[in-house]
N, C-alpha and C positions, 0 to 999 in steps of 0.2 A: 744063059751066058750074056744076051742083051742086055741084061735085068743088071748085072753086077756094074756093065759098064753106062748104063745110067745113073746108076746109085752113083759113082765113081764123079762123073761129069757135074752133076746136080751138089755134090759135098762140094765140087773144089769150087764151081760158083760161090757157094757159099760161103766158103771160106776167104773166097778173095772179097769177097762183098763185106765180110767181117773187117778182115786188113784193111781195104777202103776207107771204111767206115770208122774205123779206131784212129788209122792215122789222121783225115780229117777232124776227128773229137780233138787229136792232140795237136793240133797244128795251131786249130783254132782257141785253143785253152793258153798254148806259148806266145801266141799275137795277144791278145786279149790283156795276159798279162803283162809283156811288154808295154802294149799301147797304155798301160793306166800309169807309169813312171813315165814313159817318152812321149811325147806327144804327134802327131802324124804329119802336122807342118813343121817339124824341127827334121824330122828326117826328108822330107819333100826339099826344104831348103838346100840343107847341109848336100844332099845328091846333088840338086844342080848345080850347084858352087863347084865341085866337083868335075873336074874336065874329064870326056869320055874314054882317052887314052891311056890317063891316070888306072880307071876303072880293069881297062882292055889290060894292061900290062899287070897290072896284080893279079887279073884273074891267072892270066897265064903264067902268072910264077908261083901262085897254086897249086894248078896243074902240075908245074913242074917239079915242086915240093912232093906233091900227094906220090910223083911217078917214082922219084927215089926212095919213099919211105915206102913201098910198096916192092921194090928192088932188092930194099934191105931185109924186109917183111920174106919174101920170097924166098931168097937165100938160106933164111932160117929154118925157111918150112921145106928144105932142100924140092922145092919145084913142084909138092903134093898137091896144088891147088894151081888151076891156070892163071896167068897174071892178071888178064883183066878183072878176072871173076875175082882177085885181090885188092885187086886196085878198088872195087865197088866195095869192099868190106874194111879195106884201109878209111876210105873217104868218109863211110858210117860209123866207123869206129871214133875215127878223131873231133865228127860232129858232136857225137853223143858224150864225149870227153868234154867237151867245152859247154854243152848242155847242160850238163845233167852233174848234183852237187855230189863235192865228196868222191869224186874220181868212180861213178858208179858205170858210167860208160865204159869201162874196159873190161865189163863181163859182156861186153856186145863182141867183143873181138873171139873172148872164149865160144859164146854162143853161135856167130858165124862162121868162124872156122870149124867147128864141130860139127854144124848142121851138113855140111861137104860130105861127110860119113871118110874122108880119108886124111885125117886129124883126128885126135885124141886128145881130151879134157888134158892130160899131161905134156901131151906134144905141146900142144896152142898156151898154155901155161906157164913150161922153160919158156917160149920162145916169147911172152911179153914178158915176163922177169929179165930175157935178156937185153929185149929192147929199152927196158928202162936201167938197165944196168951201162950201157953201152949209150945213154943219152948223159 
């Protein structure tokens, strides 16, 4: 019985050590590529030109964006998923939209709401069809 729950222990190290490790490769594969079009004192500039308040108030009307599409998001999925835990799948979703070409980011929405186990490929499906129907 020991035995299964070290097996158990020792995979998810693993596993997270895998995740780690992947997102780092692609973290540092998307700077990399950015940096060879943009150069690092054009953005070092362009920031500090930049007044902090400027920064402070967009951030938070981010937030405030992400908290309503997540509102909207919610309503859809009639409450199957706690908010927060939508709100962090909302914020991923709409990164990897902006990321990533060809609108391929919006199978991140199918696959995080699915991974919940209380959504369906179908449920999670109508409900971005209707998000973009409704935008």
């Amino acid at each position: 019985m020991e035995n299964k729950t070290n097996d158990s222990v020792s995979f998810f190290t693993k596993k997270t050590l895998f995740k780690v490790l992947f997102s780092l490769f692609v973290s540092i594969a998307l700077f990399s590529f950015i940096l060879t079009y943009i150069s690092f004192t054009n953005i070092t500039t362009r920031l500090q030109q930049t007044s902090i308040t400027v920064i402070i108030v967009s951030c938070l009307f981010l937030l405030i964006n992400y908290f309503f599409r997540t509102l909207r998001i919610d309503l859809l999925l009639a409450k199957r998923i706690p908010f927060f835990h939508l709100y962090s799948i909302t914020m991923i979703h709409n990164m990897l939209v902006q990321l990533l070409p060809f609108r391929l980011g919006e199978f991140s929405f199918l696959y995080l709401t699915t991974k919940t186990k209380k959504v369906d490929v179908v449920d999670a499906g109508a409900t971005l069809v209707s998000l973009h129907l409704f935008d």
